[in-house]
N, C-alpha and C positions, 0 to 999 in steps of 0.2 A: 158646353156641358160635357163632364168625363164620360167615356164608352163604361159600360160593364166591366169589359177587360180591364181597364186602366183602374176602376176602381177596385176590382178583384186584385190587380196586383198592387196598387198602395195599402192597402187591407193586408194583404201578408210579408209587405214590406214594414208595416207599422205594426203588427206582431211578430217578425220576426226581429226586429227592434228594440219592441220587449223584451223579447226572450234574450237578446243578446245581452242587452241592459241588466236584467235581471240576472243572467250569470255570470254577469262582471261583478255584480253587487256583492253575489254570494262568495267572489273570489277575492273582492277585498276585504268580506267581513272573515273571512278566514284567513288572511293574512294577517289581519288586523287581530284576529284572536291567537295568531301563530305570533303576532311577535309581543303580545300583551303574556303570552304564557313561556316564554323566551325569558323575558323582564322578570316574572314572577321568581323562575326556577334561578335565574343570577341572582337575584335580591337575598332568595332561601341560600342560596351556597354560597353567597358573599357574609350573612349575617350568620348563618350557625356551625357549630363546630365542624372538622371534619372527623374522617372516620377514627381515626387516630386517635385524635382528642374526646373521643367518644368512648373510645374502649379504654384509655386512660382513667375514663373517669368512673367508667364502670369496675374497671378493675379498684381502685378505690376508694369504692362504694364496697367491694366482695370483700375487701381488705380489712376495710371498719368493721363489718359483719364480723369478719371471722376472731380479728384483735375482742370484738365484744362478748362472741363466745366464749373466746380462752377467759375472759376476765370471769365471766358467770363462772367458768370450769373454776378459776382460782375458789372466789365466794365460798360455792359450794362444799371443794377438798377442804376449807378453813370452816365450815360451818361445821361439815363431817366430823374433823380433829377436836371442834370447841365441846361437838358433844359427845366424842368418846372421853375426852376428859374429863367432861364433867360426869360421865358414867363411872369411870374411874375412880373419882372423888369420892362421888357418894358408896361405891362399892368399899373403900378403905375406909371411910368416914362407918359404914357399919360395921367391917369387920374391928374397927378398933375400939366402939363401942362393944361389940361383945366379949 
């Protein structure tokens, strides 16, 4: 039959077993999460643009923008002209009536 002593120290031999166990556990599940988010961040930088090709395309987004501006600006200047002329018109169109 074990002494006290013997079984006092397989009792802190069997928790400190645990505890060894137990932060091995935590060291492979963080490894395991270091190399799952490893995986993740290649997957993210192998499949989307880089930086480059980012501002490229932003720049050709600000590009469209502004070409679609000038276009409104054009409308506009032609809309302005259509109806000074026709201000025109009708101002001749009375004065030649009187």
């Amino acid at each position: 039959m074990p002494t006290h002593a013997s079984l006092r120290r397989s009792s802190s031999f069997a928790r400190l077993s645990r505890v060894c166990v137990g932060s091995l556990r935590g060291v492979v599940e963080w490894k395991v999460f270091a190399l799952q988010l490893d995986a993740t961040i290649r997957g993210m930088l192998h499949h989307h643009p880089t930086l480059e090709e980012l501002l490229e395309s932003e720049n050709d987004e600000f590009q469209g923008v502004a070409d679609r501006k000038e276009d409104i600006g054009r409308d506009e200047s032609i809309v302005e002209r259509e109806a000074y002329a026709a201000k025109a018109r009708a101002h001749r169109t009375r004065s030649d009536e009187l």
